[in-house]
C-alpha positions, -999 to +999 in steps of 0.1 A: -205+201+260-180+187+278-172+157+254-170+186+223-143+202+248-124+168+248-127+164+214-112+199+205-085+194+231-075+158+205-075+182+173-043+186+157-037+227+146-036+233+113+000+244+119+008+211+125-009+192+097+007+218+072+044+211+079+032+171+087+021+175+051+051+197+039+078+167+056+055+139+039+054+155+003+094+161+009+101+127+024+081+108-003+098+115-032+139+116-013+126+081+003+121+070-036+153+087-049+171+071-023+160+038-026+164+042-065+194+055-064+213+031-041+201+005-064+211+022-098+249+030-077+248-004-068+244-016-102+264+014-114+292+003-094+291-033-109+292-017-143+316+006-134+343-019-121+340-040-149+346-010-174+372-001-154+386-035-146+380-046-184+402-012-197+432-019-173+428-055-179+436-052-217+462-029-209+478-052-190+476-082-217+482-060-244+517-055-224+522-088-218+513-101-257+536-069-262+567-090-250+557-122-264+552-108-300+587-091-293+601-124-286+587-136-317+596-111-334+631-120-323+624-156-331+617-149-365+645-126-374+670-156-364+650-178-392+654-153-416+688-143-416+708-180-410+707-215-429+701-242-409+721-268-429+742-286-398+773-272-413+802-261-391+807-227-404+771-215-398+767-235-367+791-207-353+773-180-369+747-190-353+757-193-319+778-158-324+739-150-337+721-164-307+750-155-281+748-113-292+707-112-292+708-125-256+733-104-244+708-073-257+677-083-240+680-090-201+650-110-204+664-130-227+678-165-201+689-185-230+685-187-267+689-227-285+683-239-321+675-278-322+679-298-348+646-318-360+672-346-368+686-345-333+722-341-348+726-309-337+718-282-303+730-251-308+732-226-274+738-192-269+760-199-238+790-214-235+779-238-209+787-271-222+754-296-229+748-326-208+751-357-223+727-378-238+706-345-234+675-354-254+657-318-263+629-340-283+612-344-250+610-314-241+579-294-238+594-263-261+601-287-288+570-308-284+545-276-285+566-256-311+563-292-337+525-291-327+521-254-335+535-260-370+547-226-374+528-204-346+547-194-315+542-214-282+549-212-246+556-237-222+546-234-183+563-215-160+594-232-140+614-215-121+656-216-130+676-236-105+705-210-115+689-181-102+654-190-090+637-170-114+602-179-133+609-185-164+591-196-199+600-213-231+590-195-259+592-218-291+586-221-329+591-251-357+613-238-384+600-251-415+615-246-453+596-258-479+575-276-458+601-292-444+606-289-405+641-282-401+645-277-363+633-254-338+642-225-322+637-212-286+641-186-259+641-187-222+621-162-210+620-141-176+591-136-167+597-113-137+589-083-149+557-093-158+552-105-124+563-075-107+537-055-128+508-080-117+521-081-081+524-042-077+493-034-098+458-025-076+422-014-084+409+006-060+418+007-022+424-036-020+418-048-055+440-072-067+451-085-098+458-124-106+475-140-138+469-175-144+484-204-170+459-219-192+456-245-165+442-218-136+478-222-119+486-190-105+519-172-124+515-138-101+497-125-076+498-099-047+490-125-024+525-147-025+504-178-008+484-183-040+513-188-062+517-217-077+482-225-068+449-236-083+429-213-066+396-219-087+401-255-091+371-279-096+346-245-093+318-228-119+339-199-121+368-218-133+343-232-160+333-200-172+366-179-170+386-211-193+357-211-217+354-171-220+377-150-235+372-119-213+341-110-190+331-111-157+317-133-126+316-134-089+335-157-065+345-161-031+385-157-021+388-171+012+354-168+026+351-129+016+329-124-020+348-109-047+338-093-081+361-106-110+368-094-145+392-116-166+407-110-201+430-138-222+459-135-238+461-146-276+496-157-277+496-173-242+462-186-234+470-169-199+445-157-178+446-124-164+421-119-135+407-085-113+394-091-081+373-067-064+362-072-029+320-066-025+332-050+007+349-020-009+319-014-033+296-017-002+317+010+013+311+032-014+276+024-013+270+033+021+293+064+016+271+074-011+238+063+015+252+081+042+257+118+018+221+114+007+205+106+040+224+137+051+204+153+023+174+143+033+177+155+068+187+188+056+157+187+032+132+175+056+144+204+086+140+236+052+108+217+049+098+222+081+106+258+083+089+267+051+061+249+069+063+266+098+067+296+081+035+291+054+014+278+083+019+308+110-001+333+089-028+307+081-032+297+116-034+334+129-063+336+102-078+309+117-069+318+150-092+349+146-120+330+128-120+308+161-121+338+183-154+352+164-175+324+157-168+317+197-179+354+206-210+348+184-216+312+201-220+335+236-243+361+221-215+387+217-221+400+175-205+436+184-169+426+169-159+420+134-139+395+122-101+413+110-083+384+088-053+403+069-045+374+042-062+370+009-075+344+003-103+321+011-099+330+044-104+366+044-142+355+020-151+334+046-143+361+074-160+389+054-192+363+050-190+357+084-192+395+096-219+396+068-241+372+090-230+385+126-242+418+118-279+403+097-283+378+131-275+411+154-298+432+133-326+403+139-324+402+174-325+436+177-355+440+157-370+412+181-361+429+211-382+459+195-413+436+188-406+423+222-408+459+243-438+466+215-457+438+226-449+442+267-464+481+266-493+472+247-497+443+272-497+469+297-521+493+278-546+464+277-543+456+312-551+490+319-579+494+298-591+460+313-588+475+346-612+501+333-637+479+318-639+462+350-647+494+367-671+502+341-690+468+347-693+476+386-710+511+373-731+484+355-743+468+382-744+494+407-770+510+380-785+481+375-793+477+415-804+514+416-826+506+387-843+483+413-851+510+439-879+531+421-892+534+387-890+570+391-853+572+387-851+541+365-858+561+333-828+583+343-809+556+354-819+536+319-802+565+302-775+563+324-770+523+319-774+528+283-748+554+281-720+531+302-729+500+280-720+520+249-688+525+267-684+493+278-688+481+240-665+511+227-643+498+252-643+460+243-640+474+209-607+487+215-598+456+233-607+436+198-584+457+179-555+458+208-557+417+207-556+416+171-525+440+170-511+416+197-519+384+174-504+404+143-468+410+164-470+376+177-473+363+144-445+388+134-424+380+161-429+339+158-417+347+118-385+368+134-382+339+157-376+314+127-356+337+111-334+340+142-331+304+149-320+296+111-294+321+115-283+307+144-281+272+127-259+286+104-233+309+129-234+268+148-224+251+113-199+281+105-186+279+139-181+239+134-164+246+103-141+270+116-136+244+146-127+215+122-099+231+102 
């Protein structure tokens, strides 16, 4: 008895397992939201950056071809509208020509026409020409022969006038197939670089524009100017040999997400870098706002629990209280459960059987008191037959004395024996009454302890849950 105690001391309430079982059916599925959400935002946030990175980056190149096809532009209407015959007169239309167009366009550093039979350098300023200046080996007249007839730009340099980075924008003019000479434009670049240098994604994204080379032309971080900073590395590889995309790479020590684009009429790299940090951050933003969620979840959870579980446990509360009364022999007081549902059948079945089993033992009690008085009856009556056999024998030892009062006394003796045997009679019929109730009350017994057996498995049941 003592070990059952124990064991119902270790049971866990109903109560409890309910809103265990309420948190755990919540938990489960947040615990797989969250994990597959953080990994669909991770991978969300990848995509997203390089939508993102991919849209501004175009933007930006589409500026940036923007001024180089203006230049051209530029370029070509010189071509159109003067002859390049080496005389005199149109020599100084030309540089009238070249001399106006600059003066229109800020950007515009300096605007030449060379000669393909080095007889003739025409420039925009009135700066006088060096001697023995050789413009065939220059890089602008080099690339713009090679183009035959497509723009080209040199590398940036930077003027030793004012210190600005500046391009060569170049193109062969050819009539008839003939090249006649070429033309060319200095170009400030600044502008462009201020754009790159003042342009961010995000909270510390950067953005990066590189030569065909990989030399950086601008870049927020003034150290990496002029610099190779993906020199000699797989991303290098795969940014020169793609025209847009992305990759991942690491900027002194910290790992960045990059997105590149190319520009068509300069072959120039434009780069985004993202640090993994600031998506991270976003991440655990994002983490931390659905942890918060599932905290909030898990405590409703547990007050809807708590709340679902208090009228079940009352219910079984009251159950408990019964089947104990009925474990100590008390069967006087129904069983009251209020809700409706299994519950309240099993408590109704339970009153069903507490009032059969009370019924039974009352009916045994009866057999019981039936079976002590006619105990007592019998004891009485054996009492009698007793006496009656001492009448017996005191006849029978009169009997002895004369023969004269033996006749009378034979009468007598015959007389008592027909008591006595009317007597044992009743005694038959008594003892078979008493088998008959015995037999009856063995039957009731049965009945009594099978509905016992059934109050101690009800009981059990109630106990368990």
């Amino acid at each position: 008895m003592k070990k059952n105690v124990k064991d119902m001391r270790n049971l866990k309430s109903i109560k409890a397992k309910i809103i265990q079982v309420m948190i755990i059916i919540a938990a489960i599925p947040i615990i797989i939201l969250g994990i597959y959400a953080s990994l669909t935002f991770k991978n969300n946030s990848q995509e997203e950056f390089q939508n993102s990175s991919q849209t501004l980056g175009k933007a930006m190149i589409d500026e940036i071809d923007g001024v180089f096809n203006s230049t051209e532009v530029t370029i070509d209407s010189i071509n159109s509208t003067n002859i390049f015959d080496g005389s005199l007169e149109n020599s100084k239309k030309i540089k009238e020509q070249l001399a106006i167009i600059e003066q229109s366009n800020y950007n515009y550093q300096g605007i030449y026409f060379a000669a393909s039979n080095k007889n003739e350098f025409i420039f925009s300023k009135n700066e006088g020409i060096p001697e023995n200046f050789d413009y065939s080996s220059r890089d602008w007249y080099k690339k713009a022969l090679e183009a035959k007839g497509e723009i080209s730009v040199t590398d940036v340099f930077e003027d030793v006038a004012t210190g600005e980075n500046i391009v060569s924008v170049s193109k062969a003019v050819i009539k008839d197939g003939n090249v006649l000479g070429v033309i060319g434009i200095d170009l400030n670049i600044g502008n462009i670089k201020t754009t790159i240098d003042n342009t961010t994604m995000g909270k510390s994204g950067k953005t990066n524009l590189m030569d065909s080379k990989g030399v950086v032309i601008a870049h927020s971080n003034k150290d990496f100017v002029g610099k190779n900073i993906f020199e000699n590395t797989e991303v290098w590889d795969t940014i020169v040999t793609e025209k847009n995309g992305g990759t991942s790479a690491e900027i002194l020590g910290e790992p960045y997400s990059l997105s590149f684009q190319t520009s068509e009429k300069t072959g120039w790299k434009l780069v985004i870098e993202m640090p993994n940090s600031e998506m991270q951050e976003a991440s655990n933003g994002f983490m931390m706002t659905l942890a918060m969620v599932c905290v909030v979840v898990l405590i409703i959870s547990s007050i809807i629990g708590t709340i679902f579980s208090r009228g079940i446990s009352k219910s079984i509360k009251l159950i408990k209280e019964g089947t104990l009364r009925a474990a100590d022999g008390d069967f006087s007081t129904d069983i009251d459960v209020k809700s409706k549902d299994e519950l309240l059948e099993f408590s109704d079945s339970f009153n069903v059987m507490q009032n059969k089993i009370s019924d039974l033992i009352n009916n045994v009690s009866n057999t019981v008191n039936e079976v002590n008085d006619t105990s007592i009856n019998l004891a009485n009556m054996s009492v009698e037959v007793a006496a009656s056999i001492g009448e017996v024998a005191s006849t029978v030892s009169e009997i002895s004395k004369g023969s004269m009062e033996s006749a009378n006394n034979l009468e007598i003796v015959t007389n008592e024996f027909e008591d006595v045997s009317n007597q044992l009679n009743i005694i038959d019929n008594v003892t078979k009454k008493i088998s008959t109730m015995a037999t009856e009350t063995n039957e009731l017994s049965k009945d009594g302890i099978t509905m016992i057996g059934i109050v101690m498995t009800k009981s059990q049941e109630a106990k368990e849950k």
